[in-house]
VEXDREN-2710 file (C-alpha; in Angstrom, 1 decimal):
% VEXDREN-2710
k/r/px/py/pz
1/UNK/60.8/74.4/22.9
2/UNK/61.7/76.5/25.6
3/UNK/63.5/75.7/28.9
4/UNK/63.1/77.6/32.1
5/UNK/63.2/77.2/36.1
6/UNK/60.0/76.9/37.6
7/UNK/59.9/77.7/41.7
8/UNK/57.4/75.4/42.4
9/UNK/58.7/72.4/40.3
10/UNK/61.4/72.0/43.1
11/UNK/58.9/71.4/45.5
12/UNK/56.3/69.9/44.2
13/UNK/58.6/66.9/42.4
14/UNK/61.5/66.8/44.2
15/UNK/59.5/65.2/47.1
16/UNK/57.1/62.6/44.7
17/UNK/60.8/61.9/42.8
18/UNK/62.5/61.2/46.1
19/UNK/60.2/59.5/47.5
20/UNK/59.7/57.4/44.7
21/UNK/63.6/56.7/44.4
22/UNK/63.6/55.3/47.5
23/UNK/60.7/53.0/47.2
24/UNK/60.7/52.1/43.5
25/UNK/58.0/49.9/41.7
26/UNK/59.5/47.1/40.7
27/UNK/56.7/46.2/38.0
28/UNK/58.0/48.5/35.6
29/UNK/61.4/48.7/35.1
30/UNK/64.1/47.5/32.7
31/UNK/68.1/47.6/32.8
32/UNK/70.0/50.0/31.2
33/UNK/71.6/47.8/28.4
34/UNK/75.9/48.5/29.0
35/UNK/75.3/50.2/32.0
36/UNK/75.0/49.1/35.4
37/UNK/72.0/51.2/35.9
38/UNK/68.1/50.8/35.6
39/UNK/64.6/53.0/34.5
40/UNK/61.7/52.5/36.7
41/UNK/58.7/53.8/35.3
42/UNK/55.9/55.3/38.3
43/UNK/53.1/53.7/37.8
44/UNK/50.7/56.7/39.9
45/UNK/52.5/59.6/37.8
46/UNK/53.6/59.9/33.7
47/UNK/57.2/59.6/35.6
48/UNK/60.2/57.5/35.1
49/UNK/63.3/57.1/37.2
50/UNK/66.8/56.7/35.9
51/UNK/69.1/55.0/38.6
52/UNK/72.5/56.0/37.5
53/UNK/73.9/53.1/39.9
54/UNK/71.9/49.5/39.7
55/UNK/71.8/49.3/43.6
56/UNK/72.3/52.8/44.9
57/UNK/68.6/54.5/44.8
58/UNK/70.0/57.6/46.3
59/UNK/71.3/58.9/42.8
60/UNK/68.6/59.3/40.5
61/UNK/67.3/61.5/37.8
62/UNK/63.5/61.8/37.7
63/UNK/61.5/63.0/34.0
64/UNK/57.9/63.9/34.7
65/UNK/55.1/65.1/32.2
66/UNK/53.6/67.3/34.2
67/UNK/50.9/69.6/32.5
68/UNK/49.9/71.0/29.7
69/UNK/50.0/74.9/28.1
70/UNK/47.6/76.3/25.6
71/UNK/49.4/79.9/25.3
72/UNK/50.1/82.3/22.4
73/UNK/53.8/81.5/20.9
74/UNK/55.9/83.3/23.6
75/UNK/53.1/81.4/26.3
76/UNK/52.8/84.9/28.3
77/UNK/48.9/84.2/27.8
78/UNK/47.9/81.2/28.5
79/UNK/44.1/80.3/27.6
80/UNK/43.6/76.8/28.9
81/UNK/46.0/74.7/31.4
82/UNK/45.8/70.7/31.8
83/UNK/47.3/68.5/34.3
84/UNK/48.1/64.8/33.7
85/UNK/46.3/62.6/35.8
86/UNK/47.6/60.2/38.2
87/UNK/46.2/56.8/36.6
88/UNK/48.9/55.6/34.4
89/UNK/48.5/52.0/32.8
90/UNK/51.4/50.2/31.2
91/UNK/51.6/47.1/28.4
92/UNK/55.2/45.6/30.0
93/UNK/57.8/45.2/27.9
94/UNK/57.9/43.2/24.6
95/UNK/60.6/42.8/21.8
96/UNK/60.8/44.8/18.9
97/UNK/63.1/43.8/17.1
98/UNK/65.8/40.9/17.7
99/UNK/68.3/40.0/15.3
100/UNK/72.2/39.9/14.9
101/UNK/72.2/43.5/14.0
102/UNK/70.1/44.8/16.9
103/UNK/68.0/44.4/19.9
104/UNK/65.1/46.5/20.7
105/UNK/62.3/46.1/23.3
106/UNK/59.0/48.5/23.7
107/UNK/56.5/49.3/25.7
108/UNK/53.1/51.7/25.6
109/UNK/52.1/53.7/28.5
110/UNK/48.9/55.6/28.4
111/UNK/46.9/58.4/30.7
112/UNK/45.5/61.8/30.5
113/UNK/44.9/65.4/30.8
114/UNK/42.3/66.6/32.6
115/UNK/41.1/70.3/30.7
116/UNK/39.4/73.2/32.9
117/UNK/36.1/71.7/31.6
118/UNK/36.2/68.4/32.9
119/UNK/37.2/66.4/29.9
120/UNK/39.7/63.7/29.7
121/UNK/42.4/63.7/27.0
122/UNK/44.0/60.8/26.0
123/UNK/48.2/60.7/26.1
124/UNK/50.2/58.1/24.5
125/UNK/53.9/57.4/25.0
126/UNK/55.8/54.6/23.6
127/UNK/59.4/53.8/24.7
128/UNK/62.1/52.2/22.6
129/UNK/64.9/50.4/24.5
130/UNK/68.1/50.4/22.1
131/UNK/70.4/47.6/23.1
132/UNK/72.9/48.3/20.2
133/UNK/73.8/51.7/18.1
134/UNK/71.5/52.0/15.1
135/UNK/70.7/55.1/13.2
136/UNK/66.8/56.2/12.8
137/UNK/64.6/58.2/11.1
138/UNK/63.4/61.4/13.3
139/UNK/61.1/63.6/11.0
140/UNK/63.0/64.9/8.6
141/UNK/66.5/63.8/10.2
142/UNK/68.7/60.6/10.1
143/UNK/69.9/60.5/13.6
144/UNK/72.3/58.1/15.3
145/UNK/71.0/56.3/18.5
146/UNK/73.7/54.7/20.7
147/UNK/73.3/51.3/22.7
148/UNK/71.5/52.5/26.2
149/UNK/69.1/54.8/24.6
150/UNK/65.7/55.3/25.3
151/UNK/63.6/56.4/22.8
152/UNK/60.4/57.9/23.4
153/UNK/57.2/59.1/21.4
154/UNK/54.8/61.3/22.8
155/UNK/51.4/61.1/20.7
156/UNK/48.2/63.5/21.2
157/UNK/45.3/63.7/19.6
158/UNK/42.2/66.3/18.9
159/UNK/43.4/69.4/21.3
160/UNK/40.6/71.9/21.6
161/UNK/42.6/74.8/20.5
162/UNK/40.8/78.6/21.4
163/UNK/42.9/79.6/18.1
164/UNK/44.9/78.4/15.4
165/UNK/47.8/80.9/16.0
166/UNK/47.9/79.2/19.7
167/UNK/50.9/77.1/20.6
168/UNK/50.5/73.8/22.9
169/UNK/53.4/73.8/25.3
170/UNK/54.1/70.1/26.9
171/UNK/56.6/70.6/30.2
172/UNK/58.1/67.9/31.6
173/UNK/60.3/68.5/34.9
174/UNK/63.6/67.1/35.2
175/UNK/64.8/66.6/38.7
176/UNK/67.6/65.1/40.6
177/UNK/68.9/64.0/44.0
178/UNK/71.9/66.0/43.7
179/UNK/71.9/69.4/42.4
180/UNK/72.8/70.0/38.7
181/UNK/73.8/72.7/36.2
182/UNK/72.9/71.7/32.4
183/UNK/74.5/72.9/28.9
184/UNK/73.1/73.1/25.6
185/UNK/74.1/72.0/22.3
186/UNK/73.0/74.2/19.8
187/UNK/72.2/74.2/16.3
188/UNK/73.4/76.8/13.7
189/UNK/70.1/77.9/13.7
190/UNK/70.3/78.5/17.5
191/UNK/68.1/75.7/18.0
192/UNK/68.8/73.2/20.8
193/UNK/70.0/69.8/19.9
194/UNK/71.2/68.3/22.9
195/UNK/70.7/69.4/26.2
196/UNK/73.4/67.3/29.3
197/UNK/72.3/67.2/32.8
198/UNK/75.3/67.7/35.4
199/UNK/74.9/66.4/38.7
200/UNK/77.5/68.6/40.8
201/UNK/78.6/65.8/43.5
202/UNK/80.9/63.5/42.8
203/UNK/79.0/61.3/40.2
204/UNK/80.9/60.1/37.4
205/UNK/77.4/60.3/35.0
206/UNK/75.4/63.1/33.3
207/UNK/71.7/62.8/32.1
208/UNK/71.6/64.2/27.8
209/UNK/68.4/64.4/25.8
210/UNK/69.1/65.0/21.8
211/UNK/65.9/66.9/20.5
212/UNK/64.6/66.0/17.0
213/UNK/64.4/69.4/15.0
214/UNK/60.5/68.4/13.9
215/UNK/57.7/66.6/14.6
216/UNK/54.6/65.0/13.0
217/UNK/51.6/67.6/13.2
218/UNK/48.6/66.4/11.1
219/UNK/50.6/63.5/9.7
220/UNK/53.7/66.2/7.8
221/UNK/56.9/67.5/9.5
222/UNK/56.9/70.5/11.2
223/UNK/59.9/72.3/12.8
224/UNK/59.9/72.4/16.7
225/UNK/60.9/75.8/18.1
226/UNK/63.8/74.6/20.9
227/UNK/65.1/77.5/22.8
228/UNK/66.3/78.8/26.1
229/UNK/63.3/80.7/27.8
230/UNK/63.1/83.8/30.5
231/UNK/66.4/85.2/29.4
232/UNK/68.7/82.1/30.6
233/UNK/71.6/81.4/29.9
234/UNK/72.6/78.2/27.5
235/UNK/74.6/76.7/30.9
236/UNK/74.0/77.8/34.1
237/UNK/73.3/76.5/37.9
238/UNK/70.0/74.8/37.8
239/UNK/69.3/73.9/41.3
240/UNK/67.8/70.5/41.4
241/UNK/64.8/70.8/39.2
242/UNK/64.4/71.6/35.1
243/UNK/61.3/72.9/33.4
244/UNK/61.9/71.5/29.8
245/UNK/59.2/72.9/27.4
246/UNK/58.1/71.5/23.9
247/UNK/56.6/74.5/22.5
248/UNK/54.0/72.4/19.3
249/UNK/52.1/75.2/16.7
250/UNK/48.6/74.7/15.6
251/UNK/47.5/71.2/14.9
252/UNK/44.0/70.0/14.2
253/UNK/44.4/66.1/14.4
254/UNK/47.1/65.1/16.1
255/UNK/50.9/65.1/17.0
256/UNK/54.0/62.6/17.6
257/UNK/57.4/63.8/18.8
258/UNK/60.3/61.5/19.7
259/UNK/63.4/62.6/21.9
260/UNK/65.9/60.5/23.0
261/UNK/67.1/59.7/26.2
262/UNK/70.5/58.2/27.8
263/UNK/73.3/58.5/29.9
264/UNK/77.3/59.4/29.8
265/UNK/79.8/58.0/31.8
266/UNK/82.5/60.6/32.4
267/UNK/85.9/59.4/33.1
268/UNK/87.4/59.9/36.5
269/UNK/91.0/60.2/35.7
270/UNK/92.7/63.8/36.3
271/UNK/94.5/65.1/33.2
272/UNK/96.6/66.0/35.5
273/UNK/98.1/62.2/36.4
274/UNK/101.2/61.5/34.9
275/UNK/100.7/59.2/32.1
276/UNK/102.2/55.6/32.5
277/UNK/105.7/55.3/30.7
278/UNK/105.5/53.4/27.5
279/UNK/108.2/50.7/26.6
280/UNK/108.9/50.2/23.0
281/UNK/109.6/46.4/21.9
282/UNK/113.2/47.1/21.8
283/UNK/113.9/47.7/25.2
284/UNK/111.7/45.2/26.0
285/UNK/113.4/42.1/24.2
286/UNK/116.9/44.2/25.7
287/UNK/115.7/43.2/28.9
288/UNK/114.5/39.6/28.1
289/UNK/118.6/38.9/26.8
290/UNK/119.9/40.2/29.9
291/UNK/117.4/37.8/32.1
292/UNK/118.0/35.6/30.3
293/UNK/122.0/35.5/30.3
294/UNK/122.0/36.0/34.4
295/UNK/119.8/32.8/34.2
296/UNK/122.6/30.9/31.9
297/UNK/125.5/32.8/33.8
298/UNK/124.1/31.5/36.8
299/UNK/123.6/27.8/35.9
300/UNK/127.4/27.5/35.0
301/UNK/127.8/29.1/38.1
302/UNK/126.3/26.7/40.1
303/UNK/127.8/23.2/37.7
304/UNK/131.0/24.5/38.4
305/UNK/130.9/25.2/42.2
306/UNK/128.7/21.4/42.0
307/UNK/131.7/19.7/40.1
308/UNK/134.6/21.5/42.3
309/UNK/132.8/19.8/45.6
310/UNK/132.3/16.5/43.9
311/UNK/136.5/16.7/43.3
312/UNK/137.0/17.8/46.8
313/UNK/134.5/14.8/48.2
314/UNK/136.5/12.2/45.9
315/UNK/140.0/13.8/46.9
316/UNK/139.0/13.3/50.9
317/UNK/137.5/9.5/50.4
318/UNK/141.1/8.9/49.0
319/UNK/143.2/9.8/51.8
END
């Protein structure tokens, strides 16, 4: 996978993504289980929208599939290019699985790729709603899925490769309202793992995507190369758009690759606030005594000064 800056992408999505957050389709779209947020998924593009904030549809991240690569395995020579097409058709959301372990709800979407030849391609890509933590099975990795994730399999099937050294690169842009910088977690092997999406305004959320390290080519594991393209560096100012690049080998059938997709809350206290002071039990029951004998000192108090003015009313009746 590789992950580069394109200088169109800002342009060209920023203004379908915008627009689109401020007039989201209400057909497709599910709550973000724990948060108050929401994913709306475009039904003209292969796009969803992640509202960090349930009512605010100014703050948004946008992921779009947006074409296609057929390129040798560093893609400076690409052969064959295809754009997904606008016709996107969803099954609505049905439950998975519902028990008193977990809750999970999916949904198919389907559309295409136009190649330079005319022909239609079909794309399949099924999303996995995870309403508690569970731990799944990712290729050849056990890999722990917390509650607010969205899963998602990209499928493809029968690419007409020009060679069986080619690579297929799948970009999908990642924009945003606000402008972002993003960090990578890597892998010993280099590889990356996790990748976070900062927003630099004052949001108290980032966007993360954790990156299986293979996928299912022709039905057997195959690793995924993940890396940071055109010399980047693993965090740095991104603007408002990312060009994120799975980079698949050779396949002859078909493919399936899952990611995962969620969001962090970051915490908007300064380590720099003093810390509340902490009182031990001690000091607290030392305190409860002393109440409580002002309380008692008080009553007598006030029976005595009540019995001295009942003498002095009894002495003046007398005389």
């Amino acid at each position: 996978m590789h992950l580069h800056l394109s200088p169109l992408l800002p342009v060209l999505l920023a203004f379908c993504c915008a627009s689109a957050a401020t007039r989201p389709n209400q057909s497709n779209e599910i709550k973000i289980p724990g948060y108050d947020a929401k994913i709306v998924f475009e039904e003209t593009e292969a796009a969803l929208l992640i509202l960090p904030v349930l009512h605010n549809a100014s703050h948004f991240y946008c992921l779009k599939f947006s074409h296609i690569v057929e390129s040798n395995e560093s893609e400076s020579t690409p052969f064959q290019q295809a754009l997904f097409d606008q016709a996107v058709l969803y099954t609505g959301w049905e439950t998975l699985q519902n028990d008193s372990a977990n809750l999970i709800q999916s949904m198919n979407m389907s559309t295409s790729v136009s190649l330079p030849d005319g022909t239609k391609l079909p794309i399949r890509v099924r999303y996995f709603m995870y309403h508690n933590e569970a731990v799944v099975q990712q290729g050849t990795e056990t890999v722990a899925v917390a509650n607010g994730s969205l899963k998602f399999t990209f499928e493809m099937d029968n690419w007409p490769f020009k060679g069986t050294q080619n690579y297929v690169f799948l970009h999908m842009a990642i924009t945003s309202s606000d402008v972002v910088s993003y960090s990578a977690l890597l892998r010993p092997t280099g590889q990356v793992r996790r990748l976070t999406v900062h927003p630099t305004q004052s949001h108290n959320d980032s966007l993360f995507i954790d990156f299986p390290i293979t996928g299912i080519l022709d039905r057997e594991n195959h690793n995924i190369d993940i890396k940071v393209q055109s010399g980047a560096t693993v965090s740095q100012d991104a603007g408002k758009s990312i060009d994120l690049v799975f980079a698949f080998p050779y396949f002859s059938q078909g493919l399936s690759y899952d990611p995962n997709v969620g969001l962090e809350i970051i915490s908007t206290s300064s380590p720099l606030d003093p810390a509340p002071p902490k009182i031990s039990l001690a000091v607290i029951i030392t305190l409860v005594a002393i109440a409580m004998a002002v309380a008692i000192f008080g009553l007598v108090l006030a029976i005595q000064s009540y019995r001295r003015w009942r003498d002095r009313q009894r002495y003046s009746r007398m005389i």
